[in-house]
C-alpha positions in Angstrom: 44.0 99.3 161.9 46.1 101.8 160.0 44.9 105.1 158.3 43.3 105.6 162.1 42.9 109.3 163.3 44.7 110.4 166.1 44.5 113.4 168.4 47.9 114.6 170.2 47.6 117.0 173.1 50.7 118.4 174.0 51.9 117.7 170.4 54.5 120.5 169.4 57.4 118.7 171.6 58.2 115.9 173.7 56.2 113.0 174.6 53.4 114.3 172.5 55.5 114.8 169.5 56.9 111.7 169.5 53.4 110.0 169.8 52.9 112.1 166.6 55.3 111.4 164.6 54.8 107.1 165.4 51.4 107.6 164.5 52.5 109.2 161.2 55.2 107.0 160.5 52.2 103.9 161.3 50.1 105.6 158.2 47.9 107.2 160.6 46.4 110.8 160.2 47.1 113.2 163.0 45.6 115.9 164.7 48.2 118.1 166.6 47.2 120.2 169.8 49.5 122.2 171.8 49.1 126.0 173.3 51.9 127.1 171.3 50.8 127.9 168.2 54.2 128.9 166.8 56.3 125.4 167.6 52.7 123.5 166.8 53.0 124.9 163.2 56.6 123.8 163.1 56.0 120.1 164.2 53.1 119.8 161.9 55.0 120.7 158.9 58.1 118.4 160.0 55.5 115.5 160.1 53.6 116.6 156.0 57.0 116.8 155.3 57.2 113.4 155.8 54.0 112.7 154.2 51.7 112.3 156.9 48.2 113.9 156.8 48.2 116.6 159.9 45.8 119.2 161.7 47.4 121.6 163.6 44.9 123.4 166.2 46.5 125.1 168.5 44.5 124.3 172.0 44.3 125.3 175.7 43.4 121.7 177.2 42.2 123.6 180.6 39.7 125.7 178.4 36.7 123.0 177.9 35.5 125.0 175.1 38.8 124.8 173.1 39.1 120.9 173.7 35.0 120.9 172.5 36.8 123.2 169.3 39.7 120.6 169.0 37.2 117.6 168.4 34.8 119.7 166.4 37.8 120.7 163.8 39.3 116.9 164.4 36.0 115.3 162.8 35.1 118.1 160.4 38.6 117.3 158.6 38.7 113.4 158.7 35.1 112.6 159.5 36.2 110.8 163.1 38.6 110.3 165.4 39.9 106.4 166.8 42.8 107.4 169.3 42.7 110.3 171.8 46.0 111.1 173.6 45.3 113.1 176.4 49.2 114.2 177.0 49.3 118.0 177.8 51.4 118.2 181.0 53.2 120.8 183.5 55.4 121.0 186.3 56.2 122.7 189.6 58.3 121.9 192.7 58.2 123.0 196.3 56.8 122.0 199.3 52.9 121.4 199.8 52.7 124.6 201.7 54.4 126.7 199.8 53.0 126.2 196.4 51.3 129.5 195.2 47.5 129.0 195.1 48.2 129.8 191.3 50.4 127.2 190.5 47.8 124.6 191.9 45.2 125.7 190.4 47.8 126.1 186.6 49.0 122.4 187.5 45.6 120.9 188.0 44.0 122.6 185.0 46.0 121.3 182.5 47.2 117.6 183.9 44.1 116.8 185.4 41.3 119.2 183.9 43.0 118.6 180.4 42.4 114.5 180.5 38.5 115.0 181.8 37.9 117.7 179.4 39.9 115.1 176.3 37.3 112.2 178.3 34.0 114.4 178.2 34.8 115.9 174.3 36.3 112.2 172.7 34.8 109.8 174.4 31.2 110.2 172.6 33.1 110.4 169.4 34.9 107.2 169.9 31.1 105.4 170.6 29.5 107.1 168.0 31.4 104.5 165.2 31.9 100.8 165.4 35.6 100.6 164.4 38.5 99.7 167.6 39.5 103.1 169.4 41.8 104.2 172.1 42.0 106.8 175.0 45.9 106.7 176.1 46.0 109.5 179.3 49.9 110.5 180.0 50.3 109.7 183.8 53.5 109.4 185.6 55.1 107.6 187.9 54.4 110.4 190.3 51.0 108.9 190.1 51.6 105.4 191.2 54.4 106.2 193.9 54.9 109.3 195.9 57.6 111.8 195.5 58.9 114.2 197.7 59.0 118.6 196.3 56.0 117.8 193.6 52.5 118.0 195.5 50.7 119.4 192.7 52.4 117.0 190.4 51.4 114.3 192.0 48.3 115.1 193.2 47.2 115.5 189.3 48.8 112.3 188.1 47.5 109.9 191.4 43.9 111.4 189.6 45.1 110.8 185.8 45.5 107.2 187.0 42.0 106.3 189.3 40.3 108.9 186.5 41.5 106.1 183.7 40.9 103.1 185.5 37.7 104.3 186.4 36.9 105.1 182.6 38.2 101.7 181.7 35.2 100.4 183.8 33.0 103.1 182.5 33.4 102.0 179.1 32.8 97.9 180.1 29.6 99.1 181.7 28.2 100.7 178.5 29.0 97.5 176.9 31.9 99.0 174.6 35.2 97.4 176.9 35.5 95.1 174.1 35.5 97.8 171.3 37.2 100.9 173.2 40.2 100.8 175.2 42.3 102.8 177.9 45.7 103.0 179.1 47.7 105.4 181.5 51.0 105.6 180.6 53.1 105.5 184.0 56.8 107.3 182.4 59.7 108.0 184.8 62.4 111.1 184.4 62.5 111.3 180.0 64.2 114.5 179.0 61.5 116.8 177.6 60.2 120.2 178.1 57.9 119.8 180.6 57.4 123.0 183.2 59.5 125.5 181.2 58.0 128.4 179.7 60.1 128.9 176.9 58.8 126.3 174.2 62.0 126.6 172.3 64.3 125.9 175.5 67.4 123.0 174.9 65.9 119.8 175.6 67.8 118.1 178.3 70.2 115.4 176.6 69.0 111.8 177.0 72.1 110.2 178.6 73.1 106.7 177.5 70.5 103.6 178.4 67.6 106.4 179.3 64.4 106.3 178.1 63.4 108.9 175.3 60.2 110.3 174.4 60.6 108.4 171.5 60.9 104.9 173.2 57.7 106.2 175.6 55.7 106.5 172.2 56.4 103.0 170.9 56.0 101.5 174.1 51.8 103.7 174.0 51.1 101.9 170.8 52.4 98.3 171.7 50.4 99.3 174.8 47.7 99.8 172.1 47.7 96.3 170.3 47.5 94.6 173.0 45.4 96.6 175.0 47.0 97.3 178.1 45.8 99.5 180.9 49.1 100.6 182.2 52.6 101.0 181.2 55.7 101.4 183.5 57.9 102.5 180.9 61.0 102.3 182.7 63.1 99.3 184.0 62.5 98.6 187.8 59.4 101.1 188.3 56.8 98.4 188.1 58.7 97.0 191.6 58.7 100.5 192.6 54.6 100.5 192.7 55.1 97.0 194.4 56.9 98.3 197.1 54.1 101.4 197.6 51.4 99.1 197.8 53.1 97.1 200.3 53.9 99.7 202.0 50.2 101.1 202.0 49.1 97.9 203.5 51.9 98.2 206.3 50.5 101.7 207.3 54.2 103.6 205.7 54.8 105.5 203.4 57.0 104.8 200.7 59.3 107.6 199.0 60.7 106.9 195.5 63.3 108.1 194.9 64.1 110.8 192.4 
């Protein structure tokens, strides 16, 4: 399909932009969600500038109500929506124990609350029309391995991951497997803004032969076509979640390394 509607959570930078800005350059039209209104603006009119058809709504994923807004705006300009990328994301490090309560709670609103609230307010769009449609739910590989310094992290993503499986069975049960489909996108390290509260700090430089948001978002639409559940983004990670398992069966753990 091409002229499909697309909503981006997480939109004004990183992974979410570059999901934005392939969608646009694919014909698509695009609906941009990110909690900074200021830098949403800006990456919506980079993209009309190109001479895609955007709608910038600047969202809190973690407020239900706002994602319930997001779709409400979403079909009221284009009618319907095909692709839902539930991509809104945040960090924080430190050991399990000594994570304030606050940054659990912060970390588990948006990575994992964000993707159930995208599920609950897209989902019955998405069945409500006959046409081919998409839910793509950023994961990590934090959510297929474990990793020492992020519990919150991880904890969120291991859910993004069961939470998308499960929908992918979900969606077979009511019959529309065939017509609707899922995929967790598994990246490693990409340079992005992720956990920093500035959202105008430097992005980190992508060093030569690393993987950049942009090669994340046209990896999520081949993923697309063909309709692929996951997607280890990186070279060597798929062995990584190889290693876990057998590991799991072994009675270990397995820690990836950073």
């Amino acid at each position: 399909m091409t002229g499909r509607v697309v909503v981006v959570t997480g939109a004004a930078s990183g992974i979410g932009f570059a999901l934005a800005r392939r969608f646009a350059a694919e014909g698509d039209r695009v609906v941009l969600a990110d909690r900074h209104a200021d830098v949403l603006a800006e990456a919506a009119q980079e993209l009309e500038a190109g001479g895609a058809e955007v709608l910038a709504v600047p969202t809190d994923v973690s407020d239900p109500d706002a994602v319930d807004t997001l779709a409400a705006r979403a079909v009221e300009r284009f009618g319907t929506v095909h692709v839902v990328c539930n991509n809104a994301g945040t960090v924080v490090g430190g050991a399990a124990w000594e994570v304030p309560l606050a940054d659990w709670h912060r970390i588990m609103d948006v990575n994992l609350w964000g993707v159930i609230h995208g599920i609950r307010s897209f989902v019955p769009i998405l069945l409500a029309h006959d046409e081919p449609a998409h839910v793509v739910n950023t994961a990590s590989m934090a959510g297929v391995t474990s990793l020492g310094g992020l519990g919150p992290y991880v904890a969120s993503k291991h859910a993004v991951v069961g939470l998308t499986e499960t929908l992918f069975h979900d969606l077979a049960a009511a019959g529309a497997g065939d017509r609707v489909g899922v995929t967790a996108v598994c990246p490693g390290y990409v340079p992005t803004r992720i956990g920093l509260d500035d959202p105008r700090a430097a992005v980190p430089a992508v060093a030569p032969g690393a993987v950049s948001a942009d090669d994340v978002a046209t990896q999520v639409l081949e993923a697309i076509a063909e309709r692929r559940v996951f997607v280890f983004t990186h070279e060597g990670t798929a062995e990584q979640v190889t290693a876990r398992a057998a590991a799991i069966v072994d009675g270990r753990a397995h820690l990836r390394r950073r």
